[in-house]
N, C-alpha and C positions, 0 to 999 in steps of 0.2 A: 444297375442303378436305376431308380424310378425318381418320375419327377417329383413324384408327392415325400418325398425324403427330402428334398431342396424344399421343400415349402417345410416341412418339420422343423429343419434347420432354421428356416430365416424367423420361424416364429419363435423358435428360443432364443435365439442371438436375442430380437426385441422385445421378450416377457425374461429373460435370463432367470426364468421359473420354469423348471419343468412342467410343475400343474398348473400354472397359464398357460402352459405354451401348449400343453394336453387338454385343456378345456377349449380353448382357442378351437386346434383340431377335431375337436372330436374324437378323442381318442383314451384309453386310461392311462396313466403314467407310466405304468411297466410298456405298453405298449408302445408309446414314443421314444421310452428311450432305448429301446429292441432297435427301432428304427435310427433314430443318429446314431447307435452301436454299428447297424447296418451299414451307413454310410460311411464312417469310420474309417470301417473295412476295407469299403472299394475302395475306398481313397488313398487309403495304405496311411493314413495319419491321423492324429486328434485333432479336433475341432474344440472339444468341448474341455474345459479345467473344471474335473467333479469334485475338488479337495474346499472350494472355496464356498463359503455362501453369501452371496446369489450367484449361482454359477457363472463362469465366463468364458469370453473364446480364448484360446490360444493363438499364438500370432499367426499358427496356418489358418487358424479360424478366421481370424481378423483378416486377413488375407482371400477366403473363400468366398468371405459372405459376398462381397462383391462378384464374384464370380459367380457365387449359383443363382443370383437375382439375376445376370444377365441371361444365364443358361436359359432360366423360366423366360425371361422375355422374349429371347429366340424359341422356344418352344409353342409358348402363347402366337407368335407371331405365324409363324409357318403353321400354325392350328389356322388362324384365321387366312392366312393365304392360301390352303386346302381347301377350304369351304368353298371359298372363291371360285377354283377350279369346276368345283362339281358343277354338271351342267345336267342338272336333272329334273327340272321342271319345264311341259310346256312352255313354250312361247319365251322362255329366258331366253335375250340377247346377249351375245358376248362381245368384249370388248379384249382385245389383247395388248398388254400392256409392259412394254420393255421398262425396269427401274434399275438404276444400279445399287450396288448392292448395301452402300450404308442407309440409302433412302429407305431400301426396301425393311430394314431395321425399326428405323425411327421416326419417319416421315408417312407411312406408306397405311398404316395399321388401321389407326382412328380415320382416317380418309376411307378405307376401305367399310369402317363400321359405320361411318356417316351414309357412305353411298347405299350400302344394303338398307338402311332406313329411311332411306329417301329416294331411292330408285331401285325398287327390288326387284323390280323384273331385269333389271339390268347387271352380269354378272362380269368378275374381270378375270382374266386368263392372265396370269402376273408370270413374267419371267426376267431372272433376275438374271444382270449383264454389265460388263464394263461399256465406259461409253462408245469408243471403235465399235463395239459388236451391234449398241444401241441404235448410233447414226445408221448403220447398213443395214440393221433390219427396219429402219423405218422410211432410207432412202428406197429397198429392195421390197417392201409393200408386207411386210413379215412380222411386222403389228401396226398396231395402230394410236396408239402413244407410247410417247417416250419419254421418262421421269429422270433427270440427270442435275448434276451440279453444274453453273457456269462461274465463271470468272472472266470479268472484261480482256484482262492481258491473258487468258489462254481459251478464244471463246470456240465454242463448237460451231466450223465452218459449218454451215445451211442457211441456204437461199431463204430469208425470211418469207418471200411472197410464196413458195413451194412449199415451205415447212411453217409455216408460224406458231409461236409461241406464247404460253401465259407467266407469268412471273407469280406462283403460289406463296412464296414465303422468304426468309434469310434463314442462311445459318452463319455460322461464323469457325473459321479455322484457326486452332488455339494453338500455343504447345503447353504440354500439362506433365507433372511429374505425379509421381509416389509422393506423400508427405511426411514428414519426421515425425516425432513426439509432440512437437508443439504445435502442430499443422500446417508446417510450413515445405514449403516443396523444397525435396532432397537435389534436386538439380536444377538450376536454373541459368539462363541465359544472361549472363550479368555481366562475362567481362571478367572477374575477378578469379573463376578458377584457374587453380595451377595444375588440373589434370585435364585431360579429353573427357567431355560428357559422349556415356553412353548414349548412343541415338539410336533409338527404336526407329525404322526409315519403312516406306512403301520403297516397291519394286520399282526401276527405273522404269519410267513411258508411261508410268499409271498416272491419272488425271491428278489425284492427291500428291501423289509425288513429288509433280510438275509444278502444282502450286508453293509446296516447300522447296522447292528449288529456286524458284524465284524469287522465295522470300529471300532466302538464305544469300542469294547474288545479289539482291537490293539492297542487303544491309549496309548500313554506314559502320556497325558494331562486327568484331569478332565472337565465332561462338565458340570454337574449341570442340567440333563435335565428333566423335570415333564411329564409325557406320558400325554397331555390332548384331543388328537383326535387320530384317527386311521382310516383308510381307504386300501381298496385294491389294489385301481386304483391312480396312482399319479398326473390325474386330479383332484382329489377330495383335494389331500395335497398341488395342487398347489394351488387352491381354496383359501383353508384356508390361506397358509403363504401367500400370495397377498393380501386379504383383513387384514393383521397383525398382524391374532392369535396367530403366532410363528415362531419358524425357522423347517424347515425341509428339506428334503436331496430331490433333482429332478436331472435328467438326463439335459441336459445342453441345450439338445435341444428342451425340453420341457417346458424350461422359457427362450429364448434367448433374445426374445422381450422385455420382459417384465427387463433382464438386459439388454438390449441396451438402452430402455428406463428411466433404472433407476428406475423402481419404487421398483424394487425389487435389493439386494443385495449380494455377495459371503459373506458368513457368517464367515468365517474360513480357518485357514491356507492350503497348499494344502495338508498334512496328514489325513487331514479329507475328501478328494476330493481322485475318484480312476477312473479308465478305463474302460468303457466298450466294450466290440467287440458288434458288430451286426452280427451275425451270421446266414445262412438260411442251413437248412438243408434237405438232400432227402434220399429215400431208394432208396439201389442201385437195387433192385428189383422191381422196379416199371417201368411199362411198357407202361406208358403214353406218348405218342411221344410228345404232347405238353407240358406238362414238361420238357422233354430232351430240346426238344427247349429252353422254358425260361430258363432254368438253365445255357445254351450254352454262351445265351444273357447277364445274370448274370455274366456268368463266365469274359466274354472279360470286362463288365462293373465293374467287383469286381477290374481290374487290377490297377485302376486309382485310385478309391474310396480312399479319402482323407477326415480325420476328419474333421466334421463341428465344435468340440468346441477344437479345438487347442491352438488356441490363446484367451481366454476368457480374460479377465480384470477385474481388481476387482475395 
């Protein structure tokens, strides 16, 4: 499978013209549709309904497009955290930088392209980590920031004056389902069902977890939830509730698309929705001048830094 087949795709899904979606590309029309033939293939399914005009997806289609946008986005992303790496010019400074892993997704990218355009000599060694791993490579001197999620009721013990921190931005932890025919979420937390909602869940002791767990004990409401998947990483839970295994809880900015689009929905009232800080963290003993720097850069840039899921909509 190649990524330029995910970009074929998503440009027909949005010209649902072959010869837009081939001009778009660059490409002639027998040859783009060789290619979604291609993908097809791998897929082992149709995507495409060629009986109709103007062509359209089929519900695995409908189902995919989502998926191979996020593919390309983890593709695009780890492109650009590669670059990062390379340590190939003179006089480049390195900065090593522990993020955990939904950050390193959706938070992490355009901060990286800002920094390369405004501090080029200065390169980041990104490695992606749960927070445990994070804290102790930044308590044990094994990088030199640390990009993680906080929550007051579950905060990451460290000595403020040994480690201090910037507060970059919010997110916000949702729970979000699949949506019907009419847009409206196949599962929702309401009380009123007479079955167990499927619940897409993170692995016990994981930080997201932790916070839906909390939620879920503070509630005044019944939810009725059946634990049927679990995962560590909240690409894997967005996975699932998008393809409509169930409802589960994601940071806001890591299915925004996918509500702006609608295919996915806010599941539940905001009691069940809470805040999270983006927070980076340094030792104050750390004697790496290109970290001084980024954190400098950080710091003027934390001043502005404004929620991306403020205003959400249900």
């Amino acid at each position: 499978m190649e990524a330029k087949w995910l970009e074929d795709f998503l440009s027909l899904a949005e010209t649902r013209s072959f010869s837009r979606a081939a001009h778009d590309r660059h490409l002639t029309q027998s040859a783009l549709s060789r290619r979604i033939a291609a993908l097809e293939t791998w897929l082992g399914a149709k995507l495409i309904d060629r009986t109709v005009s103007p062509v359209r997806l089929t519900s695995t289609g409908v189902m995919f497009r989502g998926q191979a946008a996020e593919i390309l986005r983890g593709i695009y992303a780890a492109r650009t955290l590669a670059h990062a790496h390379e340590l190939v010019a003179d006089g480049v400074q390195v900065v090593r930088l522990s993020v955990v892993h939904t950050l390193l997704f959706t938070f992490l990218p355009q901060r990286l392209r800002k920094l390369r355009d405004e501090l080029g000599h200065i390169k980041a060694k990104v490695q992606a980590v749960n927070i445990p791993d994070g804290v102790q490579a930044l308590v044990e001197g094994d990088t030199d920031l640390f990009l993680a999620y906080h929550h007051p009721q579950l905060p990451i013990l460290l000595d403020a004056n040994r480690f201090p921190f910037l507060t970059l931005g919010t997110d916000k932890l949702i729970p979000v389902s699949a949506t019907d025919a009419n847009g409206s979420a196949v599962y929702r937390l309401s009380g009123e069902s007479q079955e167990p909602i499927p619940f897409m869940a993170y692995a016990p002791g994981t930080f997201l977890g932790n916070v839906v767990e909390m939620l879920i004990l503070n509630s005044v409401e019944t939810c009725g939830l059946r634990r049927t998947f679990e995962a560590h990483m909240s690409e894997a839970v967005k996975a699932m509730v998008v393809a409509g295994n169930g409802l589960g809880w994601l940071p806001a900015s890591c299915i925004a698309r996918e509500l702006q689009e609608k295919s996915v929905a806010i599941a539940g009232a905001d009691s069940w929705a809470t805040d999270l800080e983006i927070r980076i963290y340094r030792s104050a003993e750390n004697q790496n001048t290109a970290a001084e720097e980024l954190w400098s850069w950080m710091k003027k840039h934390a001043s502005s830094a404004a929620s991306p899921t403020s205003r959400l909509e249900r």
